[in-house]
BAFI-3210 file (N, C-alpha, C; in Angstrom, 3 decimals, decimal comma, padded with zeros to 6 digits):
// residues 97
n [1|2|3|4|5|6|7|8|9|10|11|12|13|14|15|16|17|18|19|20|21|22|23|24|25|26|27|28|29|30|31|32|33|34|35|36|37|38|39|40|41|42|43|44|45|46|47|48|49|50|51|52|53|54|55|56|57|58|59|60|61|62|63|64|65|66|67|68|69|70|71|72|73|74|75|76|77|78|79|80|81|82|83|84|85|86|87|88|89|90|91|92|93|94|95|96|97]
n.u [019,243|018,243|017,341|014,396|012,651|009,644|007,708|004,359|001,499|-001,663|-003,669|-006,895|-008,341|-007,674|-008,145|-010,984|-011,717|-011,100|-011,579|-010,923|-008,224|-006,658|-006,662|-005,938|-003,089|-002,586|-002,827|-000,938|001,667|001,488|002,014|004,354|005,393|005,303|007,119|009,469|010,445|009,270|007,220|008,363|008,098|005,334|004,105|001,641|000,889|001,365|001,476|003,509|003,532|001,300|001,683|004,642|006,584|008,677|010,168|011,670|013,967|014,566|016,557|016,856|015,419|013,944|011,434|011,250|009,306|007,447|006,704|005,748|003,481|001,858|000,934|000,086|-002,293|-003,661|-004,379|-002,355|000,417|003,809|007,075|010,238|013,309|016,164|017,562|019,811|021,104|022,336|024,443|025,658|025,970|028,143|030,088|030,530|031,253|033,559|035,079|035,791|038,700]
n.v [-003,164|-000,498|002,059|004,064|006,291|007,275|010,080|010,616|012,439|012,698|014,265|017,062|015,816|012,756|013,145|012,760|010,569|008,452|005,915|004,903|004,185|001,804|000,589|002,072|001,776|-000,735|-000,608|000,515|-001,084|-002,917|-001,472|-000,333|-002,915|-003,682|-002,219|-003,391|-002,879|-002,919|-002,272|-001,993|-002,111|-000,203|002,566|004,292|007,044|010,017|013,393|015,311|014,379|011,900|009,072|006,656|004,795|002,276|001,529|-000,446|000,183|-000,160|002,341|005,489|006,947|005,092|005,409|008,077|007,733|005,998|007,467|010,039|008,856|008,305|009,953|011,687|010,941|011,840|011,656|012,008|013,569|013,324|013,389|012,172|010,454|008,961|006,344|005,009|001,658|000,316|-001,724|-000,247|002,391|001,755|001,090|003,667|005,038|003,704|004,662|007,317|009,177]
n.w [-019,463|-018,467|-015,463|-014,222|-012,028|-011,965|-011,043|-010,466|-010,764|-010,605|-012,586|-013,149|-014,745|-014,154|-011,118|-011,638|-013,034|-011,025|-010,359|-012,152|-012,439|-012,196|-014,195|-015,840|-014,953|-015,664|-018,691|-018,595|-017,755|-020,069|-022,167|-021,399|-021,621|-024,298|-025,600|-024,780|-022,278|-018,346|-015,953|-012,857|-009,723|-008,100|-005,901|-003,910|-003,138|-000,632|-000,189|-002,342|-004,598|-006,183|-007,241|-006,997|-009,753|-010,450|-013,172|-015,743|-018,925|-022,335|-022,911|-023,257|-025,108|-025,359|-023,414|-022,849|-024,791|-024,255|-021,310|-022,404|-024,672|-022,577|-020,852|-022,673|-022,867|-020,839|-017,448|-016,163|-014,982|-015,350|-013,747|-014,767|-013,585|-014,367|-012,912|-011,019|-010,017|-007,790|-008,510|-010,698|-009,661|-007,556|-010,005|-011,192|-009,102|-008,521|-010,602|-010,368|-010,678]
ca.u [018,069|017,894|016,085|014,137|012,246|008,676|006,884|003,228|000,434|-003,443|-004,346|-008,027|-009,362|-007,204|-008,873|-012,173|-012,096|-009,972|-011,828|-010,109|-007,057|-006,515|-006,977|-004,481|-002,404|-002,693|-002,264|000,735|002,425|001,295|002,536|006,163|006,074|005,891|008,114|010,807|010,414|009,157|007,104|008,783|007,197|003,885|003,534|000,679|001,862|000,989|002,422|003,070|002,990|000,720|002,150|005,829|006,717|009,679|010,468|012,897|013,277|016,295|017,386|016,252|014,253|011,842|011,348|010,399|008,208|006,395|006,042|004,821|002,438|001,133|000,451|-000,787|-004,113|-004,392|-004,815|-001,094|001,615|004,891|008,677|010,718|014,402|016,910|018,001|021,152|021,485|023,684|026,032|026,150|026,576|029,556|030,848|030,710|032,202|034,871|035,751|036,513|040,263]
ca.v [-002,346|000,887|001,769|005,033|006,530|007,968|010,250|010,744|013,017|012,770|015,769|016,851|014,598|011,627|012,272|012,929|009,299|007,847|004,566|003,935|004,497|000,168|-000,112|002,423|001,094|-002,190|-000,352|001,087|-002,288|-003,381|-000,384|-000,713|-004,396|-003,664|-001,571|-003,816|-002,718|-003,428|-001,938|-003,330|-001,471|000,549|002,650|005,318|008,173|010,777|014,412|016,288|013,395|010,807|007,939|006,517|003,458|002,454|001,235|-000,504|000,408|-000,489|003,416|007,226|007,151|004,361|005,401|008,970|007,454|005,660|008,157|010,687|008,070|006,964|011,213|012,322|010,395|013,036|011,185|011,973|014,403|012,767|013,667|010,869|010,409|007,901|006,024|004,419|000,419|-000,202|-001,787|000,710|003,107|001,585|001,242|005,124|006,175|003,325|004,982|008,482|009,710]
ca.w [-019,166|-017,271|-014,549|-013,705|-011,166|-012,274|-010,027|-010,835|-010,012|-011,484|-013,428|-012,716|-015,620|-013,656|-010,701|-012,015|-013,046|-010,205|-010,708|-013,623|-012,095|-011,622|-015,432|-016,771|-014,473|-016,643|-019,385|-018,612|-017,905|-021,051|-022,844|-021,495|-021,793|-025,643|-025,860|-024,402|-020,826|-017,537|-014,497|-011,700|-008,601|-008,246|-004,924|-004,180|-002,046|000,382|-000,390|-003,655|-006,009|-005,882|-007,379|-007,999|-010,359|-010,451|-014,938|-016,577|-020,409|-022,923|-023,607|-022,190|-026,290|-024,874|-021,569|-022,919|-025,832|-023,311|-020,679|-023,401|-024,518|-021,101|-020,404|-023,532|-022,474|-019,735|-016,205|-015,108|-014,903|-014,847|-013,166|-014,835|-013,285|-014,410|-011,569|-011,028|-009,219|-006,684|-008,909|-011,502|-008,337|-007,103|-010,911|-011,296|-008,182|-008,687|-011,877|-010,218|-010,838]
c.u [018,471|017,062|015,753|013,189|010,837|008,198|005,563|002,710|-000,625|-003,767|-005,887|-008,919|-009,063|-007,994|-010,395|-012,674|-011,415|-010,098|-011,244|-008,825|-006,129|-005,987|-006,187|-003,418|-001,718|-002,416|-001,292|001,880|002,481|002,108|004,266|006,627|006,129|006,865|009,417|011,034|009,524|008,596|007,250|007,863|006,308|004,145|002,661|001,405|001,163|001,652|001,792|003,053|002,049|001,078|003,411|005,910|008,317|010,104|011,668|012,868|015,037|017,027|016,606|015,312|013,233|011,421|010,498|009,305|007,370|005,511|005,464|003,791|001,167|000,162|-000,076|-002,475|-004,615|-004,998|-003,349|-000,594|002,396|006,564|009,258|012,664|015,030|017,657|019,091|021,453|022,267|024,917|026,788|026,758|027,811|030,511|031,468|031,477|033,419|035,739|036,030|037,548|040,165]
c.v [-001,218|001,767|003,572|005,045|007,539|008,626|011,186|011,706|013,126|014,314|015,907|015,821|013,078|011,199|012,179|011,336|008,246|006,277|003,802|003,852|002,448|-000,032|000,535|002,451|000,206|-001,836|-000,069|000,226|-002,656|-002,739|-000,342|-002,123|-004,115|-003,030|-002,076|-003,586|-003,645|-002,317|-002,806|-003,057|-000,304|000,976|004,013|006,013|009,136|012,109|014,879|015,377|012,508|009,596|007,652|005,183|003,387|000,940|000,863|-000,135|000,508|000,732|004,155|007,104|006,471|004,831|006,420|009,059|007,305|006,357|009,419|010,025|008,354|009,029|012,051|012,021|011,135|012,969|011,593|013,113|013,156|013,840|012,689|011,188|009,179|007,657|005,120|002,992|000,346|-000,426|-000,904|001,931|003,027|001,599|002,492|005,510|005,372|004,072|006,981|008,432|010,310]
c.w [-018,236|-016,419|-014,344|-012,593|-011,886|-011,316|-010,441|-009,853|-011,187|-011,537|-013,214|-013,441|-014,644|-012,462|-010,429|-012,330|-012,032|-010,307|-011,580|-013,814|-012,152|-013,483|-016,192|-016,081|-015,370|-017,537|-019,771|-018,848|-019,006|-022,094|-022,853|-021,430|-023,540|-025,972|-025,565|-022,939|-019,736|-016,391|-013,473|-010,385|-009,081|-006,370|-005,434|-003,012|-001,549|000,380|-001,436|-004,753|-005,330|-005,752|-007,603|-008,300|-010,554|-011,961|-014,959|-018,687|-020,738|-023,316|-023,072|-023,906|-025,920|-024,002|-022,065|-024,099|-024,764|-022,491|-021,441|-023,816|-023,956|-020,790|-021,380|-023,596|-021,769|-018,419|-015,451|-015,740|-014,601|-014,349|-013,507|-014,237|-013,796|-012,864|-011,734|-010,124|-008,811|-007,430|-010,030|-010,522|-008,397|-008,341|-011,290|-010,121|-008,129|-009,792|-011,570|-009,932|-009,428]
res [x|x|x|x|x|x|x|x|x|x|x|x|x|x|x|x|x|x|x|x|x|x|x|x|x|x|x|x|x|x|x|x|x|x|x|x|x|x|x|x|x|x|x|x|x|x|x|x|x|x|x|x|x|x|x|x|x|x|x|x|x|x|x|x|x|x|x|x|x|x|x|x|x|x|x|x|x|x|x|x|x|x|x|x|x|x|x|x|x|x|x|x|x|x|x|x|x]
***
């Protein structure tokens, strides 16, 4: 699996309904649990994004099915980053010449 870094912000429809913010939440999980993935963490934030999640998903094709998906409904903007684990970390910079 491979892990990214989402970083959200509610579009005016998003937070026109903010209430319903809990429930496509839920959806979301749901959405990358079919797909073969995983929301691991959920925080809400203070700044220029709102929200970041932090996804696992088996390839960069699910990840950006999903998050196309999840934002074609029209409550979010996304920033998606692939993110790199510690031990993949240390695998990559072991493997510099």
């Amino acid at each position: 699996m491979q892990t990214y870094l989402g970083l959200l912000q509610w579009t005016k429809e998003g937070v026109e309904k903010i209430k319903d913010s809990p429930s496509r939440l839920d959806a979301a999980k749901k959405a990358f649990e079919s797909a073969g993935g995983k929301i691991t963490s959920v925080f809400m934030l203070m700044g220029q994004y709102d929200m970041a999640v932090i996804a696992e998903a088996p390839d960069d094709a699910t990840m950006a099915r999903v998050i196309l998906s999840l934002a074609s409904k029209g409550g979010i903007r996304t920033v998606t980053h692939r993110a790199f684990t510690e031990d993949e970390y240390r695998k990559i910079i072991s493997s510099i010449a």
